[in-house]
C-alpha positions in Angstrom: -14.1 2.7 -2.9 -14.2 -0.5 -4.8 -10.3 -1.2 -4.8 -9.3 -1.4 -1.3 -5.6 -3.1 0.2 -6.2 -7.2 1.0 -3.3 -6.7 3.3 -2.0 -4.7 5.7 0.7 -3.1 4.0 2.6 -1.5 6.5 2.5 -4.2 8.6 4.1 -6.4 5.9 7.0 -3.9 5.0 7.8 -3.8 8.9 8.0 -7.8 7.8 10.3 -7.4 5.5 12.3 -5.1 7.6 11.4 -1.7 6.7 10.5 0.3 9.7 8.8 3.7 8.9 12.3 5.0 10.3 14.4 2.9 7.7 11.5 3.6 4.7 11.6 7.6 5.7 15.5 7.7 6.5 16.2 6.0 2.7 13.4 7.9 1.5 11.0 5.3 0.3 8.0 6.4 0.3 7.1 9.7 1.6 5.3 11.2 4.5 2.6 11.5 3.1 1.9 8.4 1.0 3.0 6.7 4.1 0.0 8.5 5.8 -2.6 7.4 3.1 -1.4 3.8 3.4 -2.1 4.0 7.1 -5.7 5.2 6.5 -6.8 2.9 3.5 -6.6 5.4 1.0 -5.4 5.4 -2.3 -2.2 5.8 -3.7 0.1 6.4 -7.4 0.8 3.6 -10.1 4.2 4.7 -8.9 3.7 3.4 -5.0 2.2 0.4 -5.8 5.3 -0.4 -8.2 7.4 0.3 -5.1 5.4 -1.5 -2.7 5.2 -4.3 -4.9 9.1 -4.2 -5.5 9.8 -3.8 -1.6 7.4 -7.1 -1.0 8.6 -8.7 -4.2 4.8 -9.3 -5.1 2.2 -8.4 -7.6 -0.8 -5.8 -7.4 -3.1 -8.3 -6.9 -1.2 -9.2 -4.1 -2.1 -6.1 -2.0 -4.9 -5.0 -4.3 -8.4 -6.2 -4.5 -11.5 -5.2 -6.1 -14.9 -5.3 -4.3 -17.9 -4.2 -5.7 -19.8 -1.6 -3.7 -23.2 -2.8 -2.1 -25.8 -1.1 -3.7 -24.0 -1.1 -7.2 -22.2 2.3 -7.2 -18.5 3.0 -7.8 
């Protein structure tokens, strides 16, 4: 995937103070978005809007683009 996270977005929530208890308790983010964050994967326009509000940051904060090796998307 050519878009992969620069950071380790879990990690910095947990830096800001939400704890998956605290993000699943007030219902932040669900289950399983929370999951695909965990493994890399992508997620909504919608998350990254939240993400980006919870860190008070921009996409290309968490987002970056690398081109594939051999060319391919």
């Amino acid at each position: 995937m050519p878009v992969q996270y620069k950071i380790n977005v879990l990690a910095a929530l947990k830096e800001k103070g939400y704890t998956t208890s605290k993000i699943r308790n007030e219902k932040l983010i669900g289950e399983a978005t929370m999951q695909r964050l965990r493994h890399g994967k992508s997620v909504s326009y919608e998350v990254i809007a939240k993400l980006c509000k919870l860190l008070d940051c921009q996409p290309g904060d968490i987002l970056e683009y690398v081109p594939d090796e051999n060319g391919d998307e």
